[in-house]
BAVODREN-807622 format. One record per residue: residue number from 1; x, y, z of N, C-alpha, C in turn. Coordinates in pm, whole numbers, plus 50000, padded with zeros to 5 digits. Atoms other than C-alpha are relative to their C-alpha. Layout:
N
NUM; X; Y; Z; X; Y; Z; X; Y; Z
...
// end
This chain:
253
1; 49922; 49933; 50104; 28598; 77001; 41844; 49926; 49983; 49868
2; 50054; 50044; 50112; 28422; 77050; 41525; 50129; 50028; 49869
3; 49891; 50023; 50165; 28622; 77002; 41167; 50012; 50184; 49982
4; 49957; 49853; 50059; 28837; 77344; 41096; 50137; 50016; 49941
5; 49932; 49998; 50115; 29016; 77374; 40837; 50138; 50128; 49989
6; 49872; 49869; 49973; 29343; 77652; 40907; 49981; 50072; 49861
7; 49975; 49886; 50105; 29343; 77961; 40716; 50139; 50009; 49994
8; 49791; 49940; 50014; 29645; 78106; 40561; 49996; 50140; 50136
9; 49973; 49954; 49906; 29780; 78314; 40867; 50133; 50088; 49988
10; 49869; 49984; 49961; 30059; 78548; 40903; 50096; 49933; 50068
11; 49893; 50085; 49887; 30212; 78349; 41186; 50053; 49868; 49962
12; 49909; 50166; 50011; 30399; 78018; 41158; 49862; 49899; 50008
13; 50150; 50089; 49934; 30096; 77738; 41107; 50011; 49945; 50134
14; 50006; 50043; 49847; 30196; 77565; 41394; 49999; 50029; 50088
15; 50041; 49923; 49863; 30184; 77835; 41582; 49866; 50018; 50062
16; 50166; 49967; 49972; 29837; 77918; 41506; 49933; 49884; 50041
17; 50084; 50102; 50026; 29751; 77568; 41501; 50047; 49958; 50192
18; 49960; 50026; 49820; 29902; 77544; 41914; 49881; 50099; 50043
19; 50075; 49879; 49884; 29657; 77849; 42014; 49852; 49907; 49925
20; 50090; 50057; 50037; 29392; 77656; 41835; 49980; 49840; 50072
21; 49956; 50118; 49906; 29503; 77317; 42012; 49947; 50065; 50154
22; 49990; 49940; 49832; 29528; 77508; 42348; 49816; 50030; 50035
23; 50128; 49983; 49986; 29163; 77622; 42297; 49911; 49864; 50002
24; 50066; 50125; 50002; 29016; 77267; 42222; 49993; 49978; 50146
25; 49935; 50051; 49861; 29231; 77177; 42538; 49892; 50040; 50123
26; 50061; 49958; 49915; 29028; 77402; 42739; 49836; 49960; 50006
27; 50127; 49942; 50021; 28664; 77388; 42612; 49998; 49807; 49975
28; 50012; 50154; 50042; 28694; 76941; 42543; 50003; 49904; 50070
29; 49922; 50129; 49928; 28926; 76754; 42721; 50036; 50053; 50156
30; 49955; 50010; 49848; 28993; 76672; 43075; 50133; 49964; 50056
31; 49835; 50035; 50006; 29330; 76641; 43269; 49993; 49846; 50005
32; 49951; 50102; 50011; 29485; 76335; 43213; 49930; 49931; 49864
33; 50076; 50082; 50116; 29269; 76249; 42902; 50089; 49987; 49915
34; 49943; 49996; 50067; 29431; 76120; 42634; 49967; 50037; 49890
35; 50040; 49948; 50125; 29450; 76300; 42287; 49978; 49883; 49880
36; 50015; 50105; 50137; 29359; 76117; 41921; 50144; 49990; 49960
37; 49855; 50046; 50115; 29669; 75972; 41725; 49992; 50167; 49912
38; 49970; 49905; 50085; 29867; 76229; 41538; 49941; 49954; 49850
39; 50065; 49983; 50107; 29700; 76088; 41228; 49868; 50064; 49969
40; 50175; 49918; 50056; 29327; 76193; 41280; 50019; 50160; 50065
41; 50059; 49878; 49954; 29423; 76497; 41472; 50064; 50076; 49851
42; 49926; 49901; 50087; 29645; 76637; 41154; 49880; 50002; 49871
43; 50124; 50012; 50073; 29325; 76488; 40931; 49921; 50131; 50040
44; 50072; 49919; 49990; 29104; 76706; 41116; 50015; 50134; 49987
45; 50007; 49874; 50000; 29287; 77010; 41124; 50064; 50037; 49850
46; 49964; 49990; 50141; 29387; 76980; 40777; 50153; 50053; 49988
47; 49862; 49980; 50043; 29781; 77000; 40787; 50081; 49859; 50061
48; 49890; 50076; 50044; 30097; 76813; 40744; 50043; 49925; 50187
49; 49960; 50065; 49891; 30199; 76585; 41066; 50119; 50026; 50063
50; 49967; 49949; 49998; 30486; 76752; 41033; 49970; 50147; 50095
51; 50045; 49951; 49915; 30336; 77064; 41188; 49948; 49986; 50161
52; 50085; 50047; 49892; 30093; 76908; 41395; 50133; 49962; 50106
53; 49877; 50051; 49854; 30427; 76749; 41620; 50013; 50145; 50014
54; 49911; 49840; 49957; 30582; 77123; 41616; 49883; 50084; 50091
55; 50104; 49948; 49873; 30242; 77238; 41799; 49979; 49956; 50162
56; 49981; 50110; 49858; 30223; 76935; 42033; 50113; 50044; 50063
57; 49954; 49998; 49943; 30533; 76975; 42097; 50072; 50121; 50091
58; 49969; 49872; 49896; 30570; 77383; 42235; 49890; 49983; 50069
59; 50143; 49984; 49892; 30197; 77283; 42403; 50069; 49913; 50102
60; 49940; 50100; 49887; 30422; 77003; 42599; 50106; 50094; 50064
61; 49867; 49976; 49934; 30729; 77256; 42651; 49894; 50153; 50125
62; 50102; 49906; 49914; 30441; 77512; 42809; 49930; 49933; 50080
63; 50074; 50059; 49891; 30288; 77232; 43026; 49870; 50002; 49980
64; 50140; 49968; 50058; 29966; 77223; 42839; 49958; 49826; 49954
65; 50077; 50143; 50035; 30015; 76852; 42735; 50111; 49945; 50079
66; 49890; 50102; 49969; 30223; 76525; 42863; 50060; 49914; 49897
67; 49953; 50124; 50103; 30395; 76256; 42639; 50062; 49952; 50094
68; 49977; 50155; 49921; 30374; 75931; 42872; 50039; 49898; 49924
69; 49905; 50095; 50064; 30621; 75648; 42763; 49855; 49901; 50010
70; 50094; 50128; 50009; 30318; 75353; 42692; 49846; 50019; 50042
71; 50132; 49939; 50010; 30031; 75565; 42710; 49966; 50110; 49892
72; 50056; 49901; 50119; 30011; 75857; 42463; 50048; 50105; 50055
73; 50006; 49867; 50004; 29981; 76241; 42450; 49869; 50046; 50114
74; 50076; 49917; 49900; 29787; 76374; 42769; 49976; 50115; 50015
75; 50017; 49847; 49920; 29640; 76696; 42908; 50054; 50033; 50108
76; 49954; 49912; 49871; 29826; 76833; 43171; 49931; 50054; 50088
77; 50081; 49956; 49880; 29703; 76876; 43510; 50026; 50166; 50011
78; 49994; 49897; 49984; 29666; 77250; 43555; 50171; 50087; 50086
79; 49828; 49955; 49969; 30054; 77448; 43635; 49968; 50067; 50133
80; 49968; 49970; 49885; 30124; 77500; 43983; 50078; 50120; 50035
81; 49904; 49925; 49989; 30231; 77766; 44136; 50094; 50030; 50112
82; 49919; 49967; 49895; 30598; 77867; 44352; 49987; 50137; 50031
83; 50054; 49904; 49882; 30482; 78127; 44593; 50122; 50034; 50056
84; 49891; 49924; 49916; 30786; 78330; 44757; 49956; 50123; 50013
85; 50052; 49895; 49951; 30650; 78554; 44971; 50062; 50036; 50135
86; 49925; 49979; 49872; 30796; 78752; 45319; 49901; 50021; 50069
87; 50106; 49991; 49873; 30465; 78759; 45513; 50026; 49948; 50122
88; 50001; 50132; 49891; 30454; 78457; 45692; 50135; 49932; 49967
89; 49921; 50093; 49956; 30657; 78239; 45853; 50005; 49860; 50020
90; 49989; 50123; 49967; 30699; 77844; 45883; 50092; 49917; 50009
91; 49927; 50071; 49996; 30854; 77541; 45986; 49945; 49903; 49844
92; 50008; 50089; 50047; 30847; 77258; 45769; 49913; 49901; 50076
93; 50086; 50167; 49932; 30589; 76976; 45838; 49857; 50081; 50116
94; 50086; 49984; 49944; 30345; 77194; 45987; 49857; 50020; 49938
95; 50150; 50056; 50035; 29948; 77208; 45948; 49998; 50003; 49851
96; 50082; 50020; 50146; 29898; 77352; 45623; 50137; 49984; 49904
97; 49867; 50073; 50057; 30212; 77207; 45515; 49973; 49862; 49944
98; 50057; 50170; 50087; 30131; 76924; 45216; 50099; 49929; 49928
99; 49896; 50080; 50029; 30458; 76800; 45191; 49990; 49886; 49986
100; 50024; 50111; 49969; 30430; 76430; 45167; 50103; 49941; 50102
101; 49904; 49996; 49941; 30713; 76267; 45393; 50030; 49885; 49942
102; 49984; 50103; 50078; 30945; 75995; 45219; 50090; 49918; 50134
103; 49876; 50070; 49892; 31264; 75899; 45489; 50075; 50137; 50011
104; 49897; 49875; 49913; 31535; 76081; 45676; 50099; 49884; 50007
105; 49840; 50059; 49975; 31925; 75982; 45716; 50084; 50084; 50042
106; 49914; 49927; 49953; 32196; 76071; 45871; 50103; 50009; 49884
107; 49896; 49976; 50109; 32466; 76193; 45568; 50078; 50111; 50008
108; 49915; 49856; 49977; 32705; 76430; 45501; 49960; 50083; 49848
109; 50004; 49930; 50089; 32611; 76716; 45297; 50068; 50020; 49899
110; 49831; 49926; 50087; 32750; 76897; 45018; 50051; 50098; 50021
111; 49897; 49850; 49982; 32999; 77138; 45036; 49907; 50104; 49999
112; 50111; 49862; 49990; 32737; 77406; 44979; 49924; 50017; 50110
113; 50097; 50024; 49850; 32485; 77306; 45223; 50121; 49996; 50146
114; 49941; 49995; 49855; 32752; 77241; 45479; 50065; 50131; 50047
115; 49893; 49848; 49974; 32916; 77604; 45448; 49860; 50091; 50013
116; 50144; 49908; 49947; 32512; 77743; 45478; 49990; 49984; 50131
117; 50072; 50027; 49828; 32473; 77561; 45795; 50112; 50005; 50083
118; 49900; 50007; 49928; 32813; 77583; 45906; 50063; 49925; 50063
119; 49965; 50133; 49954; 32874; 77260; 45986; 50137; 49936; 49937
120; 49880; 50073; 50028; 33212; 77076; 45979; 49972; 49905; 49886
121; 50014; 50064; 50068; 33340; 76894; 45706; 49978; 49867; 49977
122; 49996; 50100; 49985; 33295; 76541; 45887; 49881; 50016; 50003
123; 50127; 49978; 49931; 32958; 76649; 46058; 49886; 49985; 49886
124; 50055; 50012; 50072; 32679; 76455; 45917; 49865; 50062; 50042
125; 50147; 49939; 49984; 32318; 76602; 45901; 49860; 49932; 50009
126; 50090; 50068; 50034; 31987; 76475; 45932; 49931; 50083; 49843
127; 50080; 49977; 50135; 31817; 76486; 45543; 49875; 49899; 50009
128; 50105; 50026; 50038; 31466; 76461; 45500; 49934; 50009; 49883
129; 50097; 50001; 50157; 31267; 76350; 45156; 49915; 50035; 50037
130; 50096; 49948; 50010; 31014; 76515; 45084; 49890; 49975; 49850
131; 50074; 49967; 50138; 30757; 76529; 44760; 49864; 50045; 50001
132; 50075; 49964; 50025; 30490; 76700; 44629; 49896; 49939; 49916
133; 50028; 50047; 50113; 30192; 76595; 44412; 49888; 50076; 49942
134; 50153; 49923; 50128; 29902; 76718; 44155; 49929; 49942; 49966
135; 50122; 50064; 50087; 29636; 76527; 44028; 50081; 49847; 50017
136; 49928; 50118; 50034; 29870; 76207; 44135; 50115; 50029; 49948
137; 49891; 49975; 50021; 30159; 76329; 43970; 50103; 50057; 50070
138; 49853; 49935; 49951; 30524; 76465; 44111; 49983; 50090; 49919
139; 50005; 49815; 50039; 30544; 76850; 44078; 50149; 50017; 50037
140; 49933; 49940; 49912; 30801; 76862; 44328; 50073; 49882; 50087
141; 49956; 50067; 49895; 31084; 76698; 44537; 50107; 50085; 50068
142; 49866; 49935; 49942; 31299; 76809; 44807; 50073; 49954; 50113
143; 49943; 50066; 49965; 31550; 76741; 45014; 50040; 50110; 50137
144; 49992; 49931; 49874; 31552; 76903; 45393; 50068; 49951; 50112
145; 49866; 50038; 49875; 31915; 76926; 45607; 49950; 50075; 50103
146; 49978; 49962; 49868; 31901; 76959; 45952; 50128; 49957; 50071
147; 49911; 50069; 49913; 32193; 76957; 46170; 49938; 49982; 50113
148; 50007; 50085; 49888; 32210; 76769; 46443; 49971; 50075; 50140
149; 49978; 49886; 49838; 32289; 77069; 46695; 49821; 50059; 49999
150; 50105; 49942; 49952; 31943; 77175; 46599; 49868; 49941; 50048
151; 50049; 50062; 49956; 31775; 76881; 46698; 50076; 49925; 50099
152; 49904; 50077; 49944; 31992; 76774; 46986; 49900; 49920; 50099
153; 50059; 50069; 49931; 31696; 76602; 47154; 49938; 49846; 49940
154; 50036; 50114; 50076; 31622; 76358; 46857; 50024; 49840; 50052
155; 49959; 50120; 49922; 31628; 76021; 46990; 49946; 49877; 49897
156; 50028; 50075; 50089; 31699; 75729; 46777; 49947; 49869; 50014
157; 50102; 50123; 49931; 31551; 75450; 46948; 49852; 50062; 49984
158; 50174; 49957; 50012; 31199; 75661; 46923; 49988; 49962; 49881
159; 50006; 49970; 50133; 31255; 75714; 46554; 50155; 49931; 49911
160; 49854; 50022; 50104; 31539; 75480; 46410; 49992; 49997; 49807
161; 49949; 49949; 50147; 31456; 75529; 46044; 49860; 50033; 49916
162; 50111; 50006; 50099; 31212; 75586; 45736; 49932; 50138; 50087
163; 50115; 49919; 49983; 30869; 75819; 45751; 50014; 50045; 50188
164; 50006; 49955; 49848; 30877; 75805; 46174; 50129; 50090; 50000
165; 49885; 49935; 49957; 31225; 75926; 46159; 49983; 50150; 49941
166; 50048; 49892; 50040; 31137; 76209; 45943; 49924; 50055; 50046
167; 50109; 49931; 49925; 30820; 76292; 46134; 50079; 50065; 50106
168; 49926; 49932; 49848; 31055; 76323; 46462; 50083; 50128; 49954
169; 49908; 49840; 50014; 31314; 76583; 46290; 49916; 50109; 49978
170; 50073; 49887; 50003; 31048; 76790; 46210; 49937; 50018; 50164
171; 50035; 49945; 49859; 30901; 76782; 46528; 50081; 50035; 50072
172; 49890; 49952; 49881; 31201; 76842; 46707; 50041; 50135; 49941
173; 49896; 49879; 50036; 31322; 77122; 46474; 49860; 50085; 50067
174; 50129; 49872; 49947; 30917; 77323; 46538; 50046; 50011; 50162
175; 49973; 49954; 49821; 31046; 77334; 46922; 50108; 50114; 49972
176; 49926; 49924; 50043; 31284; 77580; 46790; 49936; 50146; 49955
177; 50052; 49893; 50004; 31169; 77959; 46769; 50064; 50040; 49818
178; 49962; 49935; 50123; 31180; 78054; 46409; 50002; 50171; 49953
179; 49964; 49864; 49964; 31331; 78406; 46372; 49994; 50020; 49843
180; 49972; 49909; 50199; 31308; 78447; 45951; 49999; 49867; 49912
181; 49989; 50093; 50169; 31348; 78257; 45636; 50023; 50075; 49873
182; 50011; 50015; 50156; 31453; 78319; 45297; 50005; 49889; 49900
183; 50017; 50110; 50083; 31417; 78184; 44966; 50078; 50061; 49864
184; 49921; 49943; 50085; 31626; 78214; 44629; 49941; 49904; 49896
185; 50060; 50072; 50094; 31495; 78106; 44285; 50084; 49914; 49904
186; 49892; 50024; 50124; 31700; 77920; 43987; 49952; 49993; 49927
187; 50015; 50132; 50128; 31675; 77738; 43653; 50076; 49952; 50025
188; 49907; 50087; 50016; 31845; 77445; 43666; 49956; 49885; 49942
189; 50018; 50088; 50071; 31839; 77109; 43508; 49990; 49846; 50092
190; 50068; 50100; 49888; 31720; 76786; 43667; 50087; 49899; 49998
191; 49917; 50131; 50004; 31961; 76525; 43825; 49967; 49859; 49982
192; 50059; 50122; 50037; 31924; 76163; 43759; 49929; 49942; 50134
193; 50115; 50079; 49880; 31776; 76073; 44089; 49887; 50114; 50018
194; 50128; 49926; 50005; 31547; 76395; 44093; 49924; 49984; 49878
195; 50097; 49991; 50113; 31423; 76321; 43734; 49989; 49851; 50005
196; 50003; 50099; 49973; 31378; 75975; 43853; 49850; 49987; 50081
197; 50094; 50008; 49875; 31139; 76090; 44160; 49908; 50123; 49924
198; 50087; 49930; 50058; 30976; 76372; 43919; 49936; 49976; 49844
199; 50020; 50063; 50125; 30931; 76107; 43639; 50016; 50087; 49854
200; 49970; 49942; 50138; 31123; 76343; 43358; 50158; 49941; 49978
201; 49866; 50049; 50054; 31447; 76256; 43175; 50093; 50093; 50082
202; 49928; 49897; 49973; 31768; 76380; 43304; 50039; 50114; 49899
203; 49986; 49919; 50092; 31856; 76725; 43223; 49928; 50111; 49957
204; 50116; 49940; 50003; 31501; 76851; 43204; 49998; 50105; 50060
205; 49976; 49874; 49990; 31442; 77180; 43279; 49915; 50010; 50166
206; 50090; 49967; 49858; 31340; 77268; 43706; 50044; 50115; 50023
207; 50024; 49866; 49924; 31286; 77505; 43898; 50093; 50000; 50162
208; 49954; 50033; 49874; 31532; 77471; 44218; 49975; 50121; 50110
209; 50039; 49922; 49941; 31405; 77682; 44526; 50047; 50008; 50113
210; 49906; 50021; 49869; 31654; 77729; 44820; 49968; 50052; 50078
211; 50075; 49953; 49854; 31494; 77828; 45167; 50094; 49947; 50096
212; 49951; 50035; 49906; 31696; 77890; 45452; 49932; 50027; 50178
213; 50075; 49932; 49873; 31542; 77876; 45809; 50098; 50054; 50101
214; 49912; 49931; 49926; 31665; 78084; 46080; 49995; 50026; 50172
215; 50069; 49990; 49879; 31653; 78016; 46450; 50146; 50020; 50101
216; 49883; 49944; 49857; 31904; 78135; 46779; 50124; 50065; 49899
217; 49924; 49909; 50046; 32062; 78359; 46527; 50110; 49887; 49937
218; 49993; 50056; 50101; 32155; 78102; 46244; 49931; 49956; 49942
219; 50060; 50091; 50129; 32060; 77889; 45940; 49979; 49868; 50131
220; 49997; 50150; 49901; 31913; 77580; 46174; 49918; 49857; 49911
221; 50047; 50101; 50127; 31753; 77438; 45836; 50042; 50046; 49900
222; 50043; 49934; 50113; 31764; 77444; 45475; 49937; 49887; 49909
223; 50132; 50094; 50094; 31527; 77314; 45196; 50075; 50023; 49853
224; 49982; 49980; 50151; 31661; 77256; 44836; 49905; 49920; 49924
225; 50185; 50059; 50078; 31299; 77201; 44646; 50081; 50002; 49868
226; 49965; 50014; 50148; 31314; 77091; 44263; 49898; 50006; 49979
227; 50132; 49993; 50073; 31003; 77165; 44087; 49989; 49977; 49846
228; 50026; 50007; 50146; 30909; 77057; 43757; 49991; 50115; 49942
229; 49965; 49878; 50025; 31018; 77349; 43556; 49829; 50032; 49894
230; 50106; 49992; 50105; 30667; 77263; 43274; 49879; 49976; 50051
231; 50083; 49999; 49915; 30455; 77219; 43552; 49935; 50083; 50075
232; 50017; 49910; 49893; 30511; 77497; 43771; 50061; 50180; 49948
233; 49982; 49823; 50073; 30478; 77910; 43746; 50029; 50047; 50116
234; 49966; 49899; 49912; 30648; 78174; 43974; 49898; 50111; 50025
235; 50081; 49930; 49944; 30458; 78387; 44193; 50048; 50087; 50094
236; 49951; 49909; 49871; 30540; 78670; 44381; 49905; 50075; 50070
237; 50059; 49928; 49918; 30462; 78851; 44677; 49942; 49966; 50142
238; 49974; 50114; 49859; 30367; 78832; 45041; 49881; 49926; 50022
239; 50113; 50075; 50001; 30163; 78537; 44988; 50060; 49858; 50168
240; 49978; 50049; 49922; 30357; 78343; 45259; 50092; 49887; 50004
241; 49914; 50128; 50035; 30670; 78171; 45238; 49999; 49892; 49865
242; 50029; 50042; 50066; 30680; 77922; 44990; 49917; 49903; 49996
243; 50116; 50074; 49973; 30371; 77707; 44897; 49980; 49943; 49867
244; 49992; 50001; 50137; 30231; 77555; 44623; 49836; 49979; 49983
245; 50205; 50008; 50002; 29880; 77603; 44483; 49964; 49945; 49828
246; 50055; 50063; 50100; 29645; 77487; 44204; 49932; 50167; 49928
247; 50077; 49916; 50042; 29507; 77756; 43956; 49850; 49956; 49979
248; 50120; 50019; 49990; 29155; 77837; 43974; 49925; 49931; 49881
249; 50042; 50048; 50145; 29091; 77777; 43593; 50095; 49999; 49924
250; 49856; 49990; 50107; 29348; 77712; 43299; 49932; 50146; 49886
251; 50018; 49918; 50107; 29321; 77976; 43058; 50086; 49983; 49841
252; 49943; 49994; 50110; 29388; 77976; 42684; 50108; 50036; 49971
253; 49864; 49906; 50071; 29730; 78062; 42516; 49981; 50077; 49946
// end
């Protein structure tokens, strides 16, 4: 970055002074690097500290920087993208499936999920954790019901709990002929145990992505994904179910 001094601008300084930020970003620094103290960067660009936060902080609400509690102001790993596409088809947990796997339990849904899958109001489900990551970081967590009827071969002596138990529901549900899938998008705001497992405050702004699978002519899964809403960009088209990818290069604001 060499010393530049802001012109007077039509636009808001801090606006100009974010597309000027954003460019450094690209052409300087690496992800996860940390930026200079707000004192030498407002030195160098010759305005009020004042500003300088109001830039930082729409380059953080665009996923361009981080603010880590006992580390600083970071670069942001490049924004991910949610893929909903009707091409292809998949189960969960298969090859090019980069889910991580956390545990599985037997619980009872919520009212929502249990009136998707049709399942009684006693009838508990198997739920599988799931998460995603980026450069080391949580993008993504989700939380995948199966009833029971659609794994009725699961056997809990093979698989009585944690990561194995999760491996088995997936394997038992892929014996299952998958006849479809959809997916439905939101905004929503991040609960205290998902902004717990996607290290943001509650409240924070996600992306929730509801996929229902569809096998002997019902719902025999469903997936409620949370995605970091400053992380991750929507993508359409039939790229193949939902996925999640890395952009090739970041580009400027």
């Amino acid at each position: 970055m060499g010393t530049t001094q802001l012109e007077s601008v039509p636009e808001p300084k801090y606006w100009h002074l974010k597309t000027v930020l954003s460019e450094a970003l690209d052409s300087e620094f690496s992800v996860g690097e940390i930026l200079p103290n707000e004192r030498d960067l407002a030195a160098r660009f010759g305005v009020a500290r004042a500003t300088l936060r109001q830039a930082l902080e729409q380059l953080e609400l665009e996923g361009r920087l981080q603010r880590r509690r006992g580390v600083g102001t970071t670069v942001a790993p490049p924004r991910v993208g949610v893929a909903v596409g009707t091409e292809q088809h998949a189960w969960p947990g298969t090859a090019t499936d980069a889910w991580q796997l956390a545990d599985s339990a037997l619980e009872l849904p919520p009212a929502a999920v249990a009136a998707a899958l049709e399942t009684g109001p006693e009838d508990t489900v198997h739920i599988v954790r799931r998460s995603r990551m980026t450069h080391s970081q949580p993008v993504a967590a989700e939380l995948l019901y199966v009833p029971q009827s659609s794994v009725p071969e699961l056997s809990a002596i093979d698989a009585p709990s944690g990561t194995a138990r999760a491996r088995a529901v997936l394997r038992e549900l892929q014996r299952l002929e998958l006849e479809g899938q959809d997916s439905a998008v939101e905004l929503g705001s991040a609960r205290a145990d998902d902004a717990k497992q996607l290290d943001r405050l509650p409240g924070a702004p996600v992306l929730v992505v509801t996929t229902r699978f569809f096998a002997g002519g019902r719902t025999a899964a469903l997936s409620v994904a949370t995605y970091r809403a400053d992380t991750c960009r929507l993508t359409f088209g039939d790229s193949g179910g939902v996925e999640i990818h890395q952009q090739p290069e970041r580009q400027a604001s």
